[in-house]
N, C-alpha and C positions, 0 to 999 in steps of 0.2 A: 504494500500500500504506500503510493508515494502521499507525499503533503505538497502542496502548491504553495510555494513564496509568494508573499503580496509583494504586488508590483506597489512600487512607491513614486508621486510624480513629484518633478524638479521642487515644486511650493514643499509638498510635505518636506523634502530634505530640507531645505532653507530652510521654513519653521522651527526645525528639532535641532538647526544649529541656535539659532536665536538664545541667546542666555545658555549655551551650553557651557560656557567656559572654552570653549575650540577642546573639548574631550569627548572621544569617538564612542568612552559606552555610557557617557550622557545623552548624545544622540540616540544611538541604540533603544536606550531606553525608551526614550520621547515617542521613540517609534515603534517599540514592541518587539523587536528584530534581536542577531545577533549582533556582535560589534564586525566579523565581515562583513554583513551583508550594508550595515549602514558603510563601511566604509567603501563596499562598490559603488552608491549609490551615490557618495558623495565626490567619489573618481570620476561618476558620468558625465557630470554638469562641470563645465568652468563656473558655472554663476555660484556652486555648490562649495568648489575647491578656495574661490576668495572669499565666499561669506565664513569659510571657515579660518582662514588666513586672519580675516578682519576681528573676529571670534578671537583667535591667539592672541593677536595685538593689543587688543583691547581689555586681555586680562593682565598682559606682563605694562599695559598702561598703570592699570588698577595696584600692581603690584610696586612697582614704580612710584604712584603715587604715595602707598604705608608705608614706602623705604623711606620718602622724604621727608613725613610724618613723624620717623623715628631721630632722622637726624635733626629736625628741631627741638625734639624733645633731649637733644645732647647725648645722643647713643653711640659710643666711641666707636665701636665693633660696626656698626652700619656707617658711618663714616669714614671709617679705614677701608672699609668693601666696597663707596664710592669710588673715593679716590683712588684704588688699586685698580677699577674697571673703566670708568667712565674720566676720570681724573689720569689716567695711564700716559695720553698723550702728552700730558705737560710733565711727566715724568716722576708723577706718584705710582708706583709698582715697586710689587715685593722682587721682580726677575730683573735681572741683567741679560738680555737678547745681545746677540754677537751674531751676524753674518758673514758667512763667510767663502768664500765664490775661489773652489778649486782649480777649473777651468771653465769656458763657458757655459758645459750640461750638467755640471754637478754644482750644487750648492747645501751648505749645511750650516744647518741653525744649531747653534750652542745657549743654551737654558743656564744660566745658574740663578736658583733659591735662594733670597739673600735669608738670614736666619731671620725672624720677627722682634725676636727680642734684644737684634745687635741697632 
């Protein structure tokens, strides 16, 4: 005896991303489905693959935002994890990067850990 999978249209996938958090057995859920099946379904549609995209952004926005929260509130520890990430370019990081170009097809990247506590 087989079972028939419900067809699910482009709207239903959009909907169940809506407020998923861009997590695929949130959708699933929404849907009643496994988490494959929502995630072919979210494969099929371009409109499906960025409202999911957008979904992502929009929670690491949200996350983003209680990091900044935290660092008004003077939270050492979230503001060392700024500045070690987003702060990196102006030269707050824990690593020392070294480039370094053997001939023109090989090149290798040297990592050193500065300790945290020197």
């Amino acid at each position: 005896m087989s079972t028939k999978v419900k067809d699910y249209t482009e709207k239903d996938i959009l909907e169940a991303i809506y407020n998923s958090s861009g997590i695929v057995s949130n959708i699933a859920e929404s849907l009643k489905c496994s988490w494959g099946t929502a995630k072919i379904y979210i494969d099929k549609y371009p409109s499906c693959i960025e409202a999911l995209n957008d979904e992502n952004e929009s929670i690491l926005d949200l996350a983003e935002n209680k990091m900044l929260e935290l660092i008004e509130e003077k939270d050492d520890k979230m503001i060392r994890y700024l500045l070690s990430t987003k702060g990196k370019k102006r030269g707050y990081t824990e690593k020392t990067e070294v480039g370094i170009t053997v001939n023109e097809d090989t090149e290798f990247k040297i990592v050193k850990k500065i300790d945290a506590d020197s």
